[in-house]
C-alpha positions as a Python dict, from the first residue, in 0.01 Angstrom:
ca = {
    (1, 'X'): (0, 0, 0),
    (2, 'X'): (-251, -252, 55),
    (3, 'X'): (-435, -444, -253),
    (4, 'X'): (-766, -555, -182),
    (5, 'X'): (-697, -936, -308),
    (6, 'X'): (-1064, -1101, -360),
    (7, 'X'): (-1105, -1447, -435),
    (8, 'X'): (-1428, -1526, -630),
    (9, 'X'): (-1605, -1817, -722),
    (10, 'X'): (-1888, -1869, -972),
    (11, 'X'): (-2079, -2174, -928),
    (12, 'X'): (-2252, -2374, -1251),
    (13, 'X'): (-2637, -2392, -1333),
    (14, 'X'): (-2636, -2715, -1165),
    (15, 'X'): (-2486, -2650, -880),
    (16, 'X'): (-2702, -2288, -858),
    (17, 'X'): (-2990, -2489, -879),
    (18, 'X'): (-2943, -2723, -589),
    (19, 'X'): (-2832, -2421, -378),
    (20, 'X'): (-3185, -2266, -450),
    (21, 'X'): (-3345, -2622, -383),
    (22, 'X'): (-3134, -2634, -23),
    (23, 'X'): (-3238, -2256, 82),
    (24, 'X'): (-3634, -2320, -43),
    (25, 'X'): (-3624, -2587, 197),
    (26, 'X'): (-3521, -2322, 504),
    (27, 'X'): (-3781, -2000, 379),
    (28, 'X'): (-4133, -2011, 426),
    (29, 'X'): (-4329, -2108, 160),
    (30, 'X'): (-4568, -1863, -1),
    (31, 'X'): (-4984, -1922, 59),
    (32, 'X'): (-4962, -2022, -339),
    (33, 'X'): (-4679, -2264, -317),
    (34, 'X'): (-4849, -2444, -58),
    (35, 'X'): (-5174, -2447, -279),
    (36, 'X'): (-4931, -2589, -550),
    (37, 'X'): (-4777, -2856, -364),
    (38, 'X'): (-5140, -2939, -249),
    (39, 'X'): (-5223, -2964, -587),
    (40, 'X'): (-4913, -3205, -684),
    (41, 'X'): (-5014, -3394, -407),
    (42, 'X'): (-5346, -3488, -463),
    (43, 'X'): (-5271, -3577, -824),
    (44, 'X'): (-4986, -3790, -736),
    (45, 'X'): (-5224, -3955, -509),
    (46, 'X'): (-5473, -4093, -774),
    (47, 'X'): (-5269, -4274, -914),
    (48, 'X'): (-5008, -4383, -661),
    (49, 'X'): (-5330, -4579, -449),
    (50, 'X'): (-5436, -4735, -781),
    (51, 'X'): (-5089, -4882, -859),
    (52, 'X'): (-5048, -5020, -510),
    (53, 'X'): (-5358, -5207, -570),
    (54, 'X'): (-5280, -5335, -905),
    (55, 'X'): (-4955, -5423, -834),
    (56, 'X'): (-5065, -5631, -550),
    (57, 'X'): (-5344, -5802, -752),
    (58, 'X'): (-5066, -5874, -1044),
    (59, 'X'): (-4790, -6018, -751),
    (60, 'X'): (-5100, -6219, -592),
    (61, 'X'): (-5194, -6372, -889),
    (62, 'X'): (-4846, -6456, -1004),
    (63, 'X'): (-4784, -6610, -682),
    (64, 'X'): (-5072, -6851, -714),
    (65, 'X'): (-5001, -6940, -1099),
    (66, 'X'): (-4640, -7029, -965),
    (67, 'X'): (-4808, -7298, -709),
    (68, 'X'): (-5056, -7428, -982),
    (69, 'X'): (-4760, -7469, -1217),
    (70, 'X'): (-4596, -7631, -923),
    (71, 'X'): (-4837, -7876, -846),
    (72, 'X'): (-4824, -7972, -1215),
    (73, 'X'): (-4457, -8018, -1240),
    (74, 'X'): (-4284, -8119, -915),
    (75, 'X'): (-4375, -8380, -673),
    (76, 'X'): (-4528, -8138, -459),
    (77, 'X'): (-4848, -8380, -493),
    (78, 'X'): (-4679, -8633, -333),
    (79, 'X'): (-4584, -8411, -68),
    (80, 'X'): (-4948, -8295, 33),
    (81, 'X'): (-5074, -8654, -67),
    (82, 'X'): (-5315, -8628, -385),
    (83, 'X'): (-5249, -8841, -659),
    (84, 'X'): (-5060, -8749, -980),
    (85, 'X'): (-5305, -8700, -1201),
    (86, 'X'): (-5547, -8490, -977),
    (87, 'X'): (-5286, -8279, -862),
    (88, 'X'): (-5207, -8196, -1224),
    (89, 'X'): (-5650, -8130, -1279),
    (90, 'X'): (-5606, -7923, -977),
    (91, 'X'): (-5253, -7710, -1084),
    (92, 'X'): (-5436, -7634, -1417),
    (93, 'X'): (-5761, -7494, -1240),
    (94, 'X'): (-5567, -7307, -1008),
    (95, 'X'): (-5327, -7175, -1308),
    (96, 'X'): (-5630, -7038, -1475),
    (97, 'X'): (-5795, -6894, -1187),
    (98, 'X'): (-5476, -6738, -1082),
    (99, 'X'): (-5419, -6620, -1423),
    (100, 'X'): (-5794, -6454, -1439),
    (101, 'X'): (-5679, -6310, -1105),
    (102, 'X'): (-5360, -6121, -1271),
    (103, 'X'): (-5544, -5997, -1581),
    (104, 'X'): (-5751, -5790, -1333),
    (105, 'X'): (-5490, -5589, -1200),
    (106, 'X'): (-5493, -5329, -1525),
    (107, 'X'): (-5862, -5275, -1499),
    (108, 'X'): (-5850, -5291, -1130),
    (109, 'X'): (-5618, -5004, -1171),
    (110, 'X'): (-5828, -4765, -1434),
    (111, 'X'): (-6144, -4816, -1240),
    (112, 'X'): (-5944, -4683, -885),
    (113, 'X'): (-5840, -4413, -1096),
    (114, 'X'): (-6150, -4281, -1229),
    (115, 'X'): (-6320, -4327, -913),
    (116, 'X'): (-6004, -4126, -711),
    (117, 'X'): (-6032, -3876, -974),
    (118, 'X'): (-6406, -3840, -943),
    (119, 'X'): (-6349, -3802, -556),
    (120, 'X'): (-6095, -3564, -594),
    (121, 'X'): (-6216, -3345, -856),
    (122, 'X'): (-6385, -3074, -690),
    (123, 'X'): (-6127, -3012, -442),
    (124, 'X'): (-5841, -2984, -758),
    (125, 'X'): (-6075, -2819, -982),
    (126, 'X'): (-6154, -2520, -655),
    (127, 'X'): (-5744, -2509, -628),
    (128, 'X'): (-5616, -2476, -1006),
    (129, 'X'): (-5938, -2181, -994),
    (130, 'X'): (-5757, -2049, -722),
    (131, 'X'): (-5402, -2041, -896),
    (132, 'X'): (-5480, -1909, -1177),
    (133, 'X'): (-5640, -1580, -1079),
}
């Protein structure tokens, strides 16, 4: 007589859970998934546009307070041919200035954001209406 040998194997919560993440990649998505990942997306987006700009305002202005602090502390005045003492008036100005620049990037960054959200708002506002009937 024959026995029926099985082998099973159970698989943990983790690994169950990227096995559902691999096969929701392969089914169609549902008309309200695709509403919800609509959704996601649009909020990610508010703020991901206002961080590239801020970011790139902070790194800007960084770059140009490390030439002003350059100009006061290396010989690079010699090298572009102002005196010693002007390049040092100059590096200072420029230090400030580029320092002004920096301490925009945070309010640069909430005034993107409340303008992205005010853009945005009636087309999130018509979708969460929509998800939660």
């Amino acid at each position: 007589m024959i026995e029926n040998n099985k082998f099973e194997y159970n698989y943990s919560a983790k690994e169950q859970a990227e096995l559902k993440k691999i096969r929701e990649k392969y089914t169609a998505p549902t008309e309200a998934e695709d509403k919800m990942a609509r959704l996601r997306r649009l909020d990610a987006s508010v703020t991901k546009t206002a961080q590239a700009v801020s970011i790139a305002f902070g790194v800007i202005g960084t770059l140009i307070l490390g030439f002003g602090m350059s100009l006061c502390m290396t010989d690079l005045a010699k090298i572009i041919g102002a005196e010693a003492n002007m390049s040092t008036i100059i590096g200072i100005i420029i230090g400030i200035a580029s320092g002004v620049l920096a301490s925009f990037a945070y309010p640069i960054y909430n005034a993107i954001v409340k303008l992205k959200r005010k853009q945005l708002a009636p087309e999130i506002i018509r979708l969460t209406d929509e998800l939660m009937k």
